[in-house]
VMD Tcl script that builds the backbone (N, CA, C; Angstrom):
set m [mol new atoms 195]
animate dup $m
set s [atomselect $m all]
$s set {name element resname resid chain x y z} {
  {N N UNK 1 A 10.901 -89.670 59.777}
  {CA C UNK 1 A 10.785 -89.831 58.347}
  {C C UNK 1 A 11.513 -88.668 57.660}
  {N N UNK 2 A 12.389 -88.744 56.435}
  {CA C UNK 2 A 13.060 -87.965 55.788}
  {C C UNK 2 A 12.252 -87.319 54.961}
  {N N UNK 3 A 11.852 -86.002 54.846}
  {CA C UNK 3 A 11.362 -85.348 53.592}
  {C C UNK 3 A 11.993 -85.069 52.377}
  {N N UNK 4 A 11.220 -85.228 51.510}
  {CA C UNK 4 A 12.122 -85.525 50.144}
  {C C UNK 4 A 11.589 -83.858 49.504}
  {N N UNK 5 A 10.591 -83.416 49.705}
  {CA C UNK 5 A 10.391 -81.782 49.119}
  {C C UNK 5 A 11.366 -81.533 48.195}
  {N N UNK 6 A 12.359 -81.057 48.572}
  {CA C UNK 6 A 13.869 -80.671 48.095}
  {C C UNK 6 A 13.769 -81.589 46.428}
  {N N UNK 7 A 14.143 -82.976 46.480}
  {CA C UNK 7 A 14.223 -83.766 45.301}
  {C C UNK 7 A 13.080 -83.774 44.894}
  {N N UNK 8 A 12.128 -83.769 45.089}
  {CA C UNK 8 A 10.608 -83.899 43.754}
  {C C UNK 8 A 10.460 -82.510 43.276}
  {N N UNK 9 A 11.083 -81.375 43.791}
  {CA C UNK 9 A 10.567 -80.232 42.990}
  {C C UNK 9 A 11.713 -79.816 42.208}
  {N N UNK 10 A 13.068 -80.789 42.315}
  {CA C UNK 10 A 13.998 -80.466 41.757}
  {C C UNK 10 A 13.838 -81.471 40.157}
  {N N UNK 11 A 12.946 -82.378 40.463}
  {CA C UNK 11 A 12.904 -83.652 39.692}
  {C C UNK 11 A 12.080 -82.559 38.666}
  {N N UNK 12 A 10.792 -82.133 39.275}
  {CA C UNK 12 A 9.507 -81.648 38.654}
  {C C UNK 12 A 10.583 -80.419 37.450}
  {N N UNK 13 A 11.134 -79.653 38.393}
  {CA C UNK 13 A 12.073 -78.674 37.584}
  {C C UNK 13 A 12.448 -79.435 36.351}
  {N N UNK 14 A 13.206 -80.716 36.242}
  {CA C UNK 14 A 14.161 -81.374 35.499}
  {C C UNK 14 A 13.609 -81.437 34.429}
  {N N UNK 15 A 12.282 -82.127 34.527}
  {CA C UNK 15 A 11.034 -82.459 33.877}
  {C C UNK 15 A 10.837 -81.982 33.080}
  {N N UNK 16 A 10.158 -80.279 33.541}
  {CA C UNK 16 A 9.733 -79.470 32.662}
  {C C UNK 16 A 11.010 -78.841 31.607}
  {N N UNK 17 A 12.351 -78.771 32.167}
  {CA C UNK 17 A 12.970 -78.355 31.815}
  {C C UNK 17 A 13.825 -79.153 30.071}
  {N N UNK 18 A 13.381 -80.526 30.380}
  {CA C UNK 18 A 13.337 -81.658 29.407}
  {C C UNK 18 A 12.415 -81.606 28.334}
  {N N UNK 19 A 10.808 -81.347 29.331}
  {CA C UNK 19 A 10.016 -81.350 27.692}
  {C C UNK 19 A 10.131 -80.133 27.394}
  {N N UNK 20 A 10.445 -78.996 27.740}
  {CA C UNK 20 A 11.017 -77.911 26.672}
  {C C UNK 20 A 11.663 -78.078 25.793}
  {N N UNK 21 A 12.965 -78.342 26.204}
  {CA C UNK 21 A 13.874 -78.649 25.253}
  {C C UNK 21 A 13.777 -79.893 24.292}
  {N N UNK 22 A 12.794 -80.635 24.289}
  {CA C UNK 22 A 12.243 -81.514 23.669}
  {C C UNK 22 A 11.644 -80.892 22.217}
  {N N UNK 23 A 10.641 -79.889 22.715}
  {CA C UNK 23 A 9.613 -79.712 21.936}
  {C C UNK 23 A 10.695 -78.424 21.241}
  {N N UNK 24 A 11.461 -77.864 21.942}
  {CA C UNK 24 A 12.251 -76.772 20.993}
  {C C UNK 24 A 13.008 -77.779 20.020}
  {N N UNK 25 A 14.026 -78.721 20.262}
  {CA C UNK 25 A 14.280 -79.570 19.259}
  {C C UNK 25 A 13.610 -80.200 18.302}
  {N N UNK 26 A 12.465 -80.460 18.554}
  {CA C UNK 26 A 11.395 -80.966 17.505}
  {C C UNK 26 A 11.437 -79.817 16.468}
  {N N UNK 27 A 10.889 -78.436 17.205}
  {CA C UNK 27 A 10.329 -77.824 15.973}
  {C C UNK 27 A 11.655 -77.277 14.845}
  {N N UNK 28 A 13.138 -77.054 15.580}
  {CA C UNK 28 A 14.482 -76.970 14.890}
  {C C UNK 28 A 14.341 -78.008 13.952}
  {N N UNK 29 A 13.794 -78.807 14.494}
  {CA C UNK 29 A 14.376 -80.421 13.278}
  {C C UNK 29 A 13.372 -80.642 12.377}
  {N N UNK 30 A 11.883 -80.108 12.505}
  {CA C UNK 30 A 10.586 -80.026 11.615}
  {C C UNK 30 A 11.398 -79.031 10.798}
  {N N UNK 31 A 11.624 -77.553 11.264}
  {CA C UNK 31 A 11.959 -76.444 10.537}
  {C C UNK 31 A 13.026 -77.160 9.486}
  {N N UNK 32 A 14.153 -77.634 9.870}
  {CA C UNK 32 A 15.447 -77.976 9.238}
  {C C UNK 32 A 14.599 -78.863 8.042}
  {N N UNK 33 A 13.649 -80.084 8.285}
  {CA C UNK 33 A 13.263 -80.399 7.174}
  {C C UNK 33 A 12.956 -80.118 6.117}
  {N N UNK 34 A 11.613 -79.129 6.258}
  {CA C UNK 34 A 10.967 -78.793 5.162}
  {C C UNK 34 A 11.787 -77.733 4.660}
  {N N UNK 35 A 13.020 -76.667 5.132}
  {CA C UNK 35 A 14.030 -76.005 4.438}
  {C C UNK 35 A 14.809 -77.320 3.518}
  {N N UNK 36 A 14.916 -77.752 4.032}
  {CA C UNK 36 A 15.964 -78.446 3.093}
  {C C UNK 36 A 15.241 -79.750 2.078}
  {N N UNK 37 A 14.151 -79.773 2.359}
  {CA C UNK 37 A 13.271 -81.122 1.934}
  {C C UNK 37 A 13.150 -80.720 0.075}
  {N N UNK 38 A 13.465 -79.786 -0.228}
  {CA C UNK 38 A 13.599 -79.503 -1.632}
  {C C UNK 38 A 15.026 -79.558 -2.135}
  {N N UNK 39 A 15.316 -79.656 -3.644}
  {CA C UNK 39 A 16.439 -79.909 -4.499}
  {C C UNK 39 A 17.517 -78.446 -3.710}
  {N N UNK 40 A 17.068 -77.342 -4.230}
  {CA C UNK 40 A 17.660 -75.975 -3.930}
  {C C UNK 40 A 18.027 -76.066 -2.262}
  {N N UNK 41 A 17.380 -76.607 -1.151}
  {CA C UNK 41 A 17.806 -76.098 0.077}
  {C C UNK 41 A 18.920 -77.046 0.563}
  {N N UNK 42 A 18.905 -78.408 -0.004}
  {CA C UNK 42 A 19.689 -79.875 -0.120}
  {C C UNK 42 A 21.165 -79.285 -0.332}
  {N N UNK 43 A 21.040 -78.407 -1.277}
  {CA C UNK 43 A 21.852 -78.028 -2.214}
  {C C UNK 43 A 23.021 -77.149 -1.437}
  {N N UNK 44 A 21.941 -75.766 -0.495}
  {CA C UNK 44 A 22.422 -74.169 0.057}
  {C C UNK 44 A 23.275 -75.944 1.083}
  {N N UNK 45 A 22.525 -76.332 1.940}
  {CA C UNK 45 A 22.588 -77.359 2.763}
  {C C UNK 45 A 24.344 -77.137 3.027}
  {N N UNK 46 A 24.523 -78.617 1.459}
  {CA C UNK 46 A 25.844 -79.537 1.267}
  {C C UNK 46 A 27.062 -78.331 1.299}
  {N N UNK 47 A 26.234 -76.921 0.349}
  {CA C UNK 47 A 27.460 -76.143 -0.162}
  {C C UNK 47 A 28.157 -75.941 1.512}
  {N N UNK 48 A 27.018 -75.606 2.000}
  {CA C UNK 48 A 27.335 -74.458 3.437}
  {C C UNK 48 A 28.336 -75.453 4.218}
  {N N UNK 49 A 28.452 -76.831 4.374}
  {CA C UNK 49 A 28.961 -77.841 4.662}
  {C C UNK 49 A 30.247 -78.447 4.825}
  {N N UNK 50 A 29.948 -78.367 3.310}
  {CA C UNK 50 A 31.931 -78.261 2.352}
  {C C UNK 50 A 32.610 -77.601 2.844}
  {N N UNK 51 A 31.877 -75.808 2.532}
  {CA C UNK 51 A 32.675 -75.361 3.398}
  {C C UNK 51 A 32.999 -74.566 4.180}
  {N N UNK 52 A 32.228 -75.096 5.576}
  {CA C UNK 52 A 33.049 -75.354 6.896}
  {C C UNK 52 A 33.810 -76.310 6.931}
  {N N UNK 53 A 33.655 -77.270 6.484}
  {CA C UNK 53 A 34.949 -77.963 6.137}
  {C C UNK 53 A 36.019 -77.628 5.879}
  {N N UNK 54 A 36.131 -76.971 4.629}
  {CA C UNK 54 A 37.286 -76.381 3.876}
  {C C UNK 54 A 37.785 -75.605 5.182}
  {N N UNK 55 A 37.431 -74.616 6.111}
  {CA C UNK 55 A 37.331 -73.749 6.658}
  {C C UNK 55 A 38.154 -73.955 7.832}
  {N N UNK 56 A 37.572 -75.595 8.007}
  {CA C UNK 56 A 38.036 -76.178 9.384}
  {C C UNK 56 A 39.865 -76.575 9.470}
  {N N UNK 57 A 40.145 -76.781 7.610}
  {CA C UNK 57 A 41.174 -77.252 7.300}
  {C C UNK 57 A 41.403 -78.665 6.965}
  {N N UNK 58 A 40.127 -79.453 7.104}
  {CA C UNK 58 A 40.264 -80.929 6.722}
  {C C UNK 58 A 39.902 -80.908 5.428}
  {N N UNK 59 A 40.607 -82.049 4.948}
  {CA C UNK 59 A 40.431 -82.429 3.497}
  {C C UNK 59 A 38.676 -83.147 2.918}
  {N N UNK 60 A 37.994 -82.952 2.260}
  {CA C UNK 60 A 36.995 -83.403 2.307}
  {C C UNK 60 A 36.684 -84.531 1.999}
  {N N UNK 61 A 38.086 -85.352 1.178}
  {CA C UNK 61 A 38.094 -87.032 1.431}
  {C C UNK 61 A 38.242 -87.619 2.963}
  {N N UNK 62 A 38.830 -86.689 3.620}
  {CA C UNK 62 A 39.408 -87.288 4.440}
  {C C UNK 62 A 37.347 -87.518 5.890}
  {N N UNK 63 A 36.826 -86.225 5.153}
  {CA C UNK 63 A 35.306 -85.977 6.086}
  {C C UNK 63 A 34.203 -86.991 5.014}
  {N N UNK 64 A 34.684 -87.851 4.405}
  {CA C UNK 64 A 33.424 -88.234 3.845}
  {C C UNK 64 A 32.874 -88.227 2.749}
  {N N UNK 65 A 33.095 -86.689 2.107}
  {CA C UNK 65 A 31.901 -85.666 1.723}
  {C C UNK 65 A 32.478 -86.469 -0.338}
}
mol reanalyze $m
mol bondsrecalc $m
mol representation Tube
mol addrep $m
């Protein structure tokens, strides 16, 4: 019989290593909300946006904006 040891603790690793980065993305994307969930942070938001845009060298018709 082949022992698998090796792959389930590499799996278990994967795992944990997933809902970390799960729950760190959650709280980035909770945080990002309620900063920006008002008129003023919407605002810092779009400016900061533009421009990197501008920054990047694309035209901002050409991004959407």
């Amino acid at each position: 019989m082949i022992k698998r040891t090796g792959e389930v603790v590499l799996s278990v690793i994967g795992l944990v290593l997933a809902l970390i980065l799960q729950g760190a993305m959650t709280v980035v994307s909770f945080n990002f909300m309620t900063k920006t969930n008002t008129e003023s942070g919407y605002q810092v938001f779009a400016d900061n946006y533009e421009q990197a845009i501008r920054d990047a060298g694309v035209n901002l018709n050409d991004a959407g904006c």
